[in-house]
C-alpha positions as MATLAB code, in Angstrom:
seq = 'XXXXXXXXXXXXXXXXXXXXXXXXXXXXXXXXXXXXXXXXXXXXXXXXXXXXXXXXXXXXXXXXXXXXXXXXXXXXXXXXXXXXXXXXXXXXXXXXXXXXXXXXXXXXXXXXXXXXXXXXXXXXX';
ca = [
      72.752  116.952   88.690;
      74.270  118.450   86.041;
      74.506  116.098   82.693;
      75.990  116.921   79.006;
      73.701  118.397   76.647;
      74.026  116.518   72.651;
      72.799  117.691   70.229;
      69.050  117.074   70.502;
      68.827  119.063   73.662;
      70.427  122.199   72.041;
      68.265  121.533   68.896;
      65.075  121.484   70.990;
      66.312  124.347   72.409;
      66.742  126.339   69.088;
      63.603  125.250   67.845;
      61.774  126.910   71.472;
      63.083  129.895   70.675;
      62.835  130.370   67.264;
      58.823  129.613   67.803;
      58.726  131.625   71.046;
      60.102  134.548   68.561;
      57.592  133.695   66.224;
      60.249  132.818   63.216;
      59.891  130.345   60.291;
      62.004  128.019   59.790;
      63.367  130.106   56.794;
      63.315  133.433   58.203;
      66.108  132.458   60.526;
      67.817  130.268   58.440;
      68.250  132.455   56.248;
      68.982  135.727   58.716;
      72.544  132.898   59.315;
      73.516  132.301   55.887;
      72.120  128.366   55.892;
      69.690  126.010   54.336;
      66.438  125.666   55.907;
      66.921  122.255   55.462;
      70.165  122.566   57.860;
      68.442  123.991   60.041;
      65.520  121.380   60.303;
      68.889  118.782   61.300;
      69.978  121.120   63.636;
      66.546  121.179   65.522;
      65.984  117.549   64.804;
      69.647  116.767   66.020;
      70.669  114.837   62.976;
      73.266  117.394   62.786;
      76.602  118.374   64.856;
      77.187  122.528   65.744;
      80.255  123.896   65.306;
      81.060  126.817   68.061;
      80.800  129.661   64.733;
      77.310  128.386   63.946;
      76.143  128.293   67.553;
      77.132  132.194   67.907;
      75.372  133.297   65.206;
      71.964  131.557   66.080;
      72.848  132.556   69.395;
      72.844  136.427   67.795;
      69.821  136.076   65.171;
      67.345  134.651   68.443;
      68.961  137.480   70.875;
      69.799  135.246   73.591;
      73.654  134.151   75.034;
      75.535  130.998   74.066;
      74.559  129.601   77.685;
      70.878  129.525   76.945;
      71.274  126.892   75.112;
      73.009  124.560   77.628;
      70.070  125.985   80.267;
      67.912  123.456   81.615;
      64.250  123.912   83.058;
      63.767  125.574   85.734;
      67.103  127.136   86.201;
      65.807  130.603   86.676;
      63.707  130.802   83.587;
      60.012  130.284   82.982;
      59.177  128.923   78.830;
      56.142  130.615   77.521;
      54.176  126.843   77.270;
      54.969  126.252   80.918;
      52.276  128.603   81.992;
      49.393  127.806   79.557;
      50.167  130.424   76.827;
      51.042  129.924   72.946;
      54.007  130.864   71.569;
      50.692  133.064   68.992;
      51.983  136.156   70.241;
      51.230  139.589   68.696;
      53.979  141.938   67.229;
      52.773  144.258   70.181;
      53.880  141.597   72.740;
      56.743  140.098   71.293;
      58.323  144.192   71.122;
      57.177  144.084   75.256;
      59.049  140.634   75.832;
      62.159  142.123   73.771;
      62.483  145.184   75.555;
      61.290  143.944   79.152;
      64.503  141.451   79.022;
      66.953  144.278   77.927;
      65.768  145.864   81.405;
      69.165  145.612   83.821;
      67.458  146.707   86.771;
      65.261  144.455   89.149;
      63.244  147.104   91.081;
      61.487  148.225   87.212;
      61.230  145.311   85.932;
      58.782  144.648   89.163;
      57.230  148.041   89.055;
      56.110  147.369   85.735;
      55.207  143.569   86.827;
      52.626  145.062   89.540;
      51.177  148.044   86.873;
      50.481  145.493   84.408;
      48.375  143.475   87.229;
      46.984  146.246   88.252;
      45.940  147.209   84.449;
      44.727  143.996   84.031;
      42.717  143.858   87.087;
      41.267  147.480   86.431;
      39.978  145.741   83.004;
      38.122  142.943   84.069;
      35.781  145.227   86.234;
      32.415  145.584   84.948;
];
């Protein structure tokens, strides 16, 4: 059932991604022209969004206005839901980036089954 999403949802929601990109607090405030103290309300959801705001967090974490209004498990998978930390290395963060730009299903599977493969290959004595 669908249901409204305040404030605090979309504030828990900026705060996710900000960690999942591994940003301070500051980083991305300031990478939006705002306080980090703003941004801590925002997150915390002391604070109302206006639609020009929203956009340009939307830009500075690379993801689309309707992330934010996404519940769990409607097609998307957070980092924490299967056991890993959002400690992620530049390395992996740069393979998360440019695995979502991929458009096309069929490679992002083909490189889903090498990187099993590769990872199977390296746990053999």
């Amino acid at each position: 059932m669908y249901r409204i999403k305040d404030r605090k949802f979309i504030g828990m929601k900026i705060r996710d991604r900000r960690k999942e990109l591994g940003l301070s607090q500051e980083r991305l405030a300031e990478a939006i022209g705002i306080t980090y103290q703003q941004l801590q309300r925002y997150e915390n959801g002391r604070s109302y969004l206006n639609t020009d705001r929203l956009q340009a967090i939307s830009s500075a974490l690379d993801v689309s206005l309707t992330y934010f209004f996404e519940e769990r498990g409607e097609g998307k998978v957070s980092i924490m839901d299967r056991g890993y930390s959002y400690d992620m290395s530049s390395e992996e963060r740069e393979f998360v980036a440019c695995f979502r730009k991929i458009d096309n299903f069929d490679y992002k599977k083909s490189i889903l089954i090498f990187l099993q493969l590769a990872a199977r290959k390296g746990k053999r004595p």
